[in-house]
C-alpha positions, 0 to 999 in steps of 0.5 A: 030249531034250525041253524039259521034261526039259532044263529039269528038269535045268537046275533040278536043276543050279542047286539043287545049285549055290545058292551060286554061281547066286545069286552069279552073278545077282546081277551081273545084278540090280544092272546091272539095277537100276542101269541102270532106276533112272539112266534113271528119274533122267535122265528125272524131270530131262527132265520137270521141265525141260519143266514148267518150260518149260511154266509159262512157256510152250514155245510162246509168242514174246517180242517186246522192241525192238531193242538201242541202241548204246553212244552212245545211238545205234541203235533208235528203234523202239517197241511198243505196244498196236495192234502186239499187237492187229495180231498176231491177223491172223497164221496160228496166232497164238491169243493176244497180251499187252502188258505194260509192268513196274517193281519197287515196293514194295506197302504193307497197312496196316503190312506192306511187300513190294518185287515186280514190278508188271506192267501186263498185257491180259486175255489174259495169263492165256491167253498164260502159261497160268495160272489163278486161285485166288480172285476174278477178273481184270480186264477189258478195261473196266478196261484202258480205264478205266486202273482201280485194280484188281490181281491179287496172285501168290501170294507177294505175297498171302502176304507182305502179307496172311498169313491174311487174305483179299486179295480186295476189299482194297486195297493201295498201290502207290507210292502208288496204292490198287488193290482186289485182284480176285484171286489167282493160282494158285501158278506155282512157280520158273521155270527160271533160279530166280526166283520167278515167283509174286512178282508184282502184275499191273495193268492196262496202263494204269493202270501206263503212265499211273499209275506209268511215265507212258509210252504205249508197251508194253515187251514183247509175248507171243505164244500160238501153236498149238504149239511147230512153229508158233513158227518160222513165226510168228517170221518172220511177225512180223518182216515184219510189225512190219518193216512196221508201223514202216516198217523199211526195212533188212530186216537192221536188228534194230528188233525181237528176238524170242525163241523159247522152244520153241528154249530148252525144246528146247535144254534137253530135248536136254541132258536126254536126253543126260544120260540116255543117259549114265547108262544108259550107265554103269549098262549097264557093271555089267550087262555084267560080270554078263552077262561073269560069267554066261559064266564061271561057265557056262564053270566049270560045263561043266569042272567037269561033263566027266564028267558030259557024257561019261557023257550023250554016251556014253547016246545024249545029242547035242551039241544036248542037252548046249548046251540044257541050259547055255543054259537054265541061263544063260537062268534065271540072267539071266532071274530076276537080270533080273526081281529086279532090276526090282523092286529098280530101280523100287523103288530109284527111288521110294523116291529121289523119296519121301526127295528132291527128285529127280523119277523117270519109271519108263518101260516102255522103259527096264525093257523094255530092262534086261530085254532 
């Protein structure tokens, strides 16, 4: 028997069964579209954490100093400017940032807003990634001349400023007049929740001499060339901060370095798990309609025995007979597999329109529901 007339049977027989053929798909459709839309869903939330991770910088170091003791005791050891700029000699280091930080309260006229004042080099912008939304930063010429000169993230703009444009005005800061330079482009939440756009950037040292009357730096970040170079600069930078400060106990945690790729990474894996195991889940429904499908087929063959001995004794063979119901079965799953895509992909965009859930539509997922 040819394939067309098998295939031309095969349609007879499901027509003549509409009922139960579009029961039987429907097992399919749903595991189909239960399986496209819980990837989707594990995937939008691996997506969202690596931009979160993004927005503070995947592939950047912290350097803070060592821990003290519970006596007062421990680490002497401090950072300053000319460790970061010392940095720069490292393999893959692209970009280094000092910056020292206090909480104050920032004063326009008679509008108060307590934020984190941070005292910065030019080079944060490049280090965090981040861009400006009016005006510009300030220069290595401020940051020599200690300038009063700031940079207002967008919520503190917002807060003191409203609708009126914080650009060339001047804000108090504990009593310091600085001039806004500009504004930052918003930044969004960070990954723990706080609000990374609350900010007042200055140059480090006005906020050193001005607000802290330190000279040493609290932190350093450090911009790498990508997430597979952090581990190799992490070592590099312990030797060399080791060397620096003359750390002769090699074991002695004078410096912690924080890795962020280890985090984002962390992070990432436990999205992807939470992925499989949704798709694990959803698969559960379209094994019953597969187990459903193999049913109704068996159903279908008793039902049908006449039928099958009538074909067999007109010439009809075995392999006839069997191609018949695999097409059967292959158009069955095969129509539930492509409805249930459209119900799927459709299921997970209308969730992203009416939520806050983030969906990623991958083509392996649908690929693999199909499959």
């Amino acid at each position: 028997m040819s394939w067309g007339a098998a295939l031309q049977l095969a349609l007879h027989a499901l027509w003549r069964n509409k009922s139960r053929a579009m029961l039987t798909a429907l097992g399919v459709i749903i595991g189909v579209a239960s399986i496209i839309t819980m990837i989707s869903i594990g995937a939008g939330a691996k997506q969202r954490i690596s931009s979160a991770w993004e927005s503070l910088g995947s592939h950047n170091l912290v350097v803070l100093p060592g821990a003290r003791n519970r006596e007062g005791g421990g680490n002497s050891y401090q950072l300053t400017r000319a460790d970061a700029e010392a940095m720069y000699e490292l393999a893959d280091v692209v970009d280094a940032t000092s910056s020292v930080g206090i909480s104050l309260h920032a004063r326009f006229r008679g509008t108060n807003w307590k934020t984190a004042v941070q005292g910065v080099t030019p080079e944060y912008l490049n280090v965090r990634a981040w861009t400006l939304e009016d005006g510009n930063f300030f220069s290595q010429r401020d940051v020599i001349g200690a300038a009063h000169v700031c940079v207002l993230g967008q919520t503190v703009a917002r807060e003191l400023f409203g609708l009126v444009q914080p650009v060339n005005e001047t804000i108090l800061i504990k009593g310091l007049a600085c001039r806004v330079r500009g504004v930052l482009s918003e930044k969004g939440a960070s990954a723990w929740g706080s609000d990374l756009d609350d900010i007042i950037l200055a140059p480090i040292t006005t906020v050193q001499r001005k607000l802290l009357g330190i000279t040493h730096v609290e932190r350093i970040e450090v911009r790498t060339t990508g997430r597979e170079a952090t581990f190799q600069v992490s070592k590099a930078l312990k030797a060399l901060l080791n060397s620096r400060h003359r750390v002769q106990n090699e074991q002695n945690s004078a410096f912690r370095i924080f890795n962020r790729a280890e985090f984002a990474q962390a992070s990432e894996e436990s999205a992807q798990v939470l992925t499989w195991l949704l798709g694990g889940i959803a698969s559960v429904s379209l094994l019953v309609g597969g187990i459903g499908i193999m049913n109704i087929m068996l159903v279908s063959v008793t039902e049908r025995t006449r039928e099958i001995g009538i074909r067999m004794a007109l010439g009809a063979k075995r392999r006839d007979i069997l191609l018949q119901f695999l097409l059967e079965a292959i158009m069955l799953s095969g129509t539930g597999g492509i409805i249930g895509i459209m119900l799927g992909i459709g299921t997970a965009f209308a969730l992203e329109y009416f939520s806050d859930i983030s969906i990623v539509v991958t083509s392996w997922s649908t690929l693999l529901a199909f499959s």
